[in-house]
C-alpha positions in Angstrom: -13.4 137.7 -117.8 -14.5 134.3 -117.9 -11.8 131.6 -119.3 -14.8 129.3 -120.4 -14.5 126.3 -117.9 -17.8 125.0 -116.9 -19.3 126.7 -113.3 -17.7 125.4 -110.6 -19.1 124.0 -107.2 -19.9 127.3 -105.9 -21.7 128.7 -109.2 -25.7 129.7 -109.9 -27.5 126.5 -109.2 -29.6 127.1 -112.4 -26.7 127.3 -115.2 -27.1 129.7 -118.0 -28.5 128.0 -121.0 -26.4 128.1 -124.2 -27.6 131.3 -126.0 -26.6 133.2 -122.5 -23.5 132.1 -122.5 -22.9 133.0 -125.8 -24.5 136.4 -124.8 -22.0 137.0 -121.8 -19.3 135.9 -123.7 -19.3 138.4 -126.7 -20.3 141.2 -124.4 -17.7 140.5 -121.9 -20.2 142.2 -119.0 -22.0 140.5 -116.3 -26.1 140.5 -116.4 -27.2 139.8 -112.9 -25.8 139.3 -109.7 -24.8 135.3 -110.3 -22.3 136.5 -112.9 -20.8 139.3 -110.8 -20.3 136.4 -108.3 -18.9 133.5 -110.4 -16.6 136.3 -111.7 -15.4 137.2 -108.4 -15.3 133.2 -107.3 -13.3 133.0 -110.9 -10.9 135.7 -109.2 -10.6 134.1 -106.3 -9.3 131.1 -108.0 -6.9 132.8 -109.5 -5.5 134.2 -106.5 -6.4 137.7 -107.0 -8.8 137.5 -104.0 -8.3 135.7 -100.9 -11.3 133.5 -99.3 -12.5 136.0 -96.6 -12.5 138.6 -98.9 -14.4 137.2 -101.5 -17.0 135.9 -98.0 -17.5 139.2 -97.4 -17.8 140.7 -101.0 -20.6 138.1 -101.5 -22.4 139.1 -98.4 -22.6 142.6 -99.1 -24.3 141.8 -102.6 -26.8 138.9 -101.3 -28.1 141.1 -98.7 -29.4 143.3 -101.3 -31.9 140.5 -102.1 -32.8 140.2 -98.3 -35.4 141.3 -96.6 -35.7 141.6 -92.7 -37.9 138.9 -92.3 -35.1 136.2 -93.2 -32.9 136.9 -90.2 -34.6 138.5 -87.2 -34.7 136.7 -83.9 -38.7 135.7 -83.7 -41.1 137.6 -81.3 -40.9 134.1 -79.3 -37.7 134.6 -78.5 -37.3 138.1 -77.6 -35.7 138.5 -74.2 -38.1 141.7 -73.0 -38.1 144.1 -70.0 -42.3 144.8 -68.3 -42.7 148.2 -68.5 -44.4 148.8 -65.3 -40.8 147.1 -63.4 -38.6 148.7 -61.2 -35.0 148.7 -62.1 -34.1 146.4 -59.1 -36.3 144.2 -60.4 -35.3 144.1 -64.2 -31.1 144.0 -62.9 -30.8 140.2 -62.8 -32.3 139.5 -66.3 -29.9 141.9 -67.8 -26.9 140.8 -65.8 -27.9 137.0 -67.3 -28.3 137.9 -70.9 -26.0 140.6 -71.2 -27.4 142.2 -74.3 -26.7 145.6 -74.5 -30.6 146.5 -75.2 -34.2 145.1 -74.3 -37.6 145.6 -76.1 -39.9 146.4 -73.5 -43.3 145.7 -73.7 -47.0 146.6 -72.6 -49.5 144.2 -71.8 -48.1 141.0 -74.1 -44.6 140.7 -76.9 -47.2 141.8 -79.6 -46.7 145.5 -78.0 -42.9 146.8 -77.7 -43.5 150.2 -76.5 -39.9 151.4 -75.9 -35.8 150.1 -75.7 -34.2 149.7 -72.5 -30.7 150.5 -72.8 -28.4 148.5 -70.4 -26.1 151.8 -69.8 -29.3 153.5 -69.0 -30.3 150.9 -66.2 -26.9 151.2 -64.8 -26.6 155.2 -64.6 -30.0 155.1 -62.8 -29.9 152.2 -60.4 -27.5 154.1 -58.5 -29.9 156.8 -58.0 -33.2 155.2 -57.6 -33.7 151.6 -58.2 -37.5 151.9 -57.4 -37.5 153.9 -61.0 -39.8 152.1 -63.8 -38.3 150.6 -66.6 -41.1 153.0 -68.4 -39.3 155.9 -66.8 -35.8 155.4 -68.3 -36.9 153.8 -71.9 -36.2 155.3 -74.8 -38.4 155.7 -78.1 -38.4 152.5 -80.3 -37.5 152.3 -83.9 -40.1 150.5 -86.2 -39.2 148.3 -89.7 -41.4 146.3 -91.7 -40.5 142.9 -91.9 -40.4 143.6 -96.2 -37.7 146.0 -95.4 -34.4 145.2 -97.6 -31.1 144.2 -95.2 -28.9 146.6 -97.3 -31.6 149.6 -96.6 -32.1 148.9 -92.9 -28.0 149.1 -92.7 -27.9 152.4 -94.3 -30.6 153.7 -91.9 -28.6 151.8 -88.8 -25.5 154.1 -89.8 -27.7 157.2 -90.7 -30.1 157.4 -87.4 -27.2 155.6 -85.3 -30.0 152.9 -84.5 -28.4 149.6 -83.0 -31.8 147.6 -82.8 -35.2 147.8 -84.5 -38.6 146.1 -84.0 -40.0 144.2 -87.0 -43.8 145.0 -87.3 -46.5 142.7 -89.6 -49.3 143.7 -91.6 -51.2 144.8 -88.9 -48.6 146.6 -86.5 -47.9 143.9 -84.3 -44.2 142.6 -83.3 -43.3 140.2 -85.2 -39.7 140.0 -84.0 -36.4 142.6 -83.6 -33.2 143.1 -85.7 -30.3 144.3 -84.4 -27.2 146.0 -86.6 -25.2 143.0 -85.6 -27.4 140.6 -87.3 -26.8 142.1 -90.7 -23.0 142.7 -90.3 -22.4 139.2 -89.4 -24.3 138.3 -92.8 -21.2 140.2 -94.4 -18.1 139.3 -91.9 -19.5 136.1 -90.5 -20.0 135.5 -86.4 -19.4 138.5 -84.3 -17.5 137.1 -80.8 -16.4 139.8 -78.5 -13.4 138.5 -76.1 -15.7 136.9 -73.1 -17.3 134.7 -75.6 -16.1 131.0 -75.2 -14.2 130.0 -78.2 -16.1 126.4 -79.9 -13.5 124.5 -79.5 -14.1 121.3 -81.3 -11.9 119.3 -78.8 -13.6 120.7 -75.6 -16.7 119.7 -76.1 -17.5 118.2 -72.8 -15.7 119.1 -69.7 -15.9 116.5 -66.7 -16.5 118.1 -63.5 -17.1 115.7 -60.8 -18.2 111.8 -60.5 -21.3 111.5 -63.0 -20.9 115.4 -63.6 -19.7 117.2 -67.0 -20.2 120.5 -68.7 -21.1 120.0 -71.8 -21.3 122.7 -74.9 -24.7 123.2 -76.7 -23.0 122.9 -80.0 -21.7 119.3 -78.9 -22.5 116.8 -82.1 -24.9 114.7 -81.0 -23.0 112.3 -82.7 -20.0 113.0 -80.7 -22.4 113.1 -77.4 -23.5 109.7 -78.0 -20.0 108.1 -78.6 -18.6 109.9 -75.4 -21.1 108.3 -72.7 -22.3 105.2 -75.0 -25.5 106.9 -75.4 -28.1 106.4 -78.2 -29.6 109.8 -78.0 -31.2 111.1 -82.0 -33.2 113.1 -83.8 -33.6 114.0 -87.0 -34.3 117.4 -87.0 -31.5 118.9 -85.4 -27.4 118.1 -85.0 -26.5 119.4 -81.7 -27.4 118.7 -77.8 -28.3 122.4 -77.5 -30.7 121.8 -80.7 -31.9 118.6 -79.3 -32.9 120.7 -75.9 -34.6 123.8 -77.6 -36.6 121.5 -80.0 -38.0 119.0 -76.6 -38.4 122.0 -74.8 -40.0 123.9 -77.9 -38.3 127.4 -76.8 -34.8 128.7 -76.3 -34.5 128.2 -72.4 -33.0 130.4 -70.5 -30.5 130.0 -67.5 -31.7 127.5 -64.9 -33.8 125.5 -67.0 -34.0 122.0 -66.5 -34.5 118.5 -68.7 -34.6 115.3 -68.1 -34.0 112.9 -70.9 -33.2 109.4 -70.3 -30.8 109.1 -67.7 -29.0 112.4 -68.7 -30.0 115.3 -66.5 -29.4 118.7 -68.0 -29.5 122.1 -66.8 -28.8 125.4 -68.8 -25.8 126.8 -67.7 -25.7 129.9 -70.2 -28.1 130.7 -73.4 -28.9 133.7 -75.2 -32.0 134.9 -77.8 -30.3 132.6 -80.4 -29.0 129.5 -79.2 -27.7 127.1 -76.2 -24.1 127.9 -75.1 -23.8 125.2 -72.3 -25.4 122.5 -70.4 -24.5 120.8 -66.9 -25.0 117.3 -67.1 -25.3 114.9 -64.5 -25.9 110.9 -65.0 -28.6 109.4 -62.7 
């Protein structure tokens, strides 16, 4: 299948040696998964296979090889419901992260004793908004943090399971997982139609004298050369980055930073990243 050209760009990055080449090339059939892919890249090339295709045909097979401990959101960043809260309570956290389910938890994150279902808290609030979140929870599903992505999936479709709770050794949340996570390993980022679009040319948005709105995926490169500023760091790319890593937690709506004179304030975040900061100048 192979027409012999040295692996591209794309290709294993530890190239077969010569007697496997020679071996692949008299028996005409792939050996492992790199071949299966640099045949399919080789396709691709040839126009046989168009670029999001061959994405997704890529992601099915590399999520074979991982486990649920590579992608889930951390047990640090869990956005959780108290158990022992009344629904009235529990409304505005849901209405400002607008995730369709919440791990709820005992006495600390270690503990996720149930799922809150966002439909749930809105059939019931109606009723009786003094109702526990306890009350209306329903039964959480449990995956070791060994488990294999392309597994987990198959049990997502089988038990109809949108989220699960990663466990450790010793019981203890380590984090959660959510169907989503692994689909957007196969089809790329998952927007639904209220999500703002990352425009690269509307990065910042003035607002008012010495006011902006500025997006947490902003280059901090391109932050700097809009208001002159000299702002770095090494370890991350972005403002948002640069505000998660001072602030050493994904903040949530409300939160406040000062750096320099650049006053920031998070406009809208969710368990995974910054989505936009108002900035005022002192």
């Amino acid at each position: 299948m192979s027409d012999g050209k040295p692996p591209n760009n794309h290709s294993s990055p530890h190239p077969r040696g010569f007697l496997e080449r020679i071996s692949y090339f008299l028996t005409g059939e792939p050996q492992d998964l790199d071949d299966i892919l640099e045949i399919l890249r080789d396709s691709q090339e040839k126009h046989l296979l168009d670029a999001e295709a061959l994405t997704m045909m890529e992601g099915v097979m590399r999520i074979s090889q991982m486990r649920v401990r590579d992608i889930m959101i951390p047990r640090s960043q869990m956005i959780v419901a108290q158990r022992e809260q009344t629904l009235e309570e529990i409304l505005p956290l849901v209405v400002d992260h607008a995730h369709s389910r919440f791990p709820v938890i005992a006495d600390d994150r270690s503990k996720v004793v149930g799922v809150l279902l966002a439909k749930d808290l809105l059939a019931h609030i109606t009723r009786d908004n003094t109702q526990t979140v306890e009350q209306i929870m329903r039964p959480v599903s449990v995956v070791p943090e060994s488990k294999r992505l392309n597994v987990l999936l198959r049990d997502f479709r089988t038990t109809r399971h949108h989220m699960a709770i990663v466990v450790d050794e010793y019981g203890n949340a380590a984090g959660l997982i959510t169907i989503e996570d692994i689909l957007e390993r196969i089809v790329g980022k998952i927007e639904d139609e209220h999500d703002e679009e990352d425009s690269p040319t509307q990065y910042i948005l003035a607002l008012a004298d010495n006011e902006f709105q500025v997006k947490g995926l902003t280059p901090i490169e391109e932050f700097n050369a809009y208001f002159s500023a000299e702002l770095e760091d090494d370890d991350c790319d972005t403002i948002g980055g640069l505000v998660v890593r001072i602030l050493e937690h994904l903040p949530k709506r409300g939160e406040k930073l000062d750096i320099g004179k650049f006053s920031f304030e998070v406009m809208r975040a969710d368990s995974r990243r910054v989505h936009w900061l108002r900035l005022k100048i002192k």
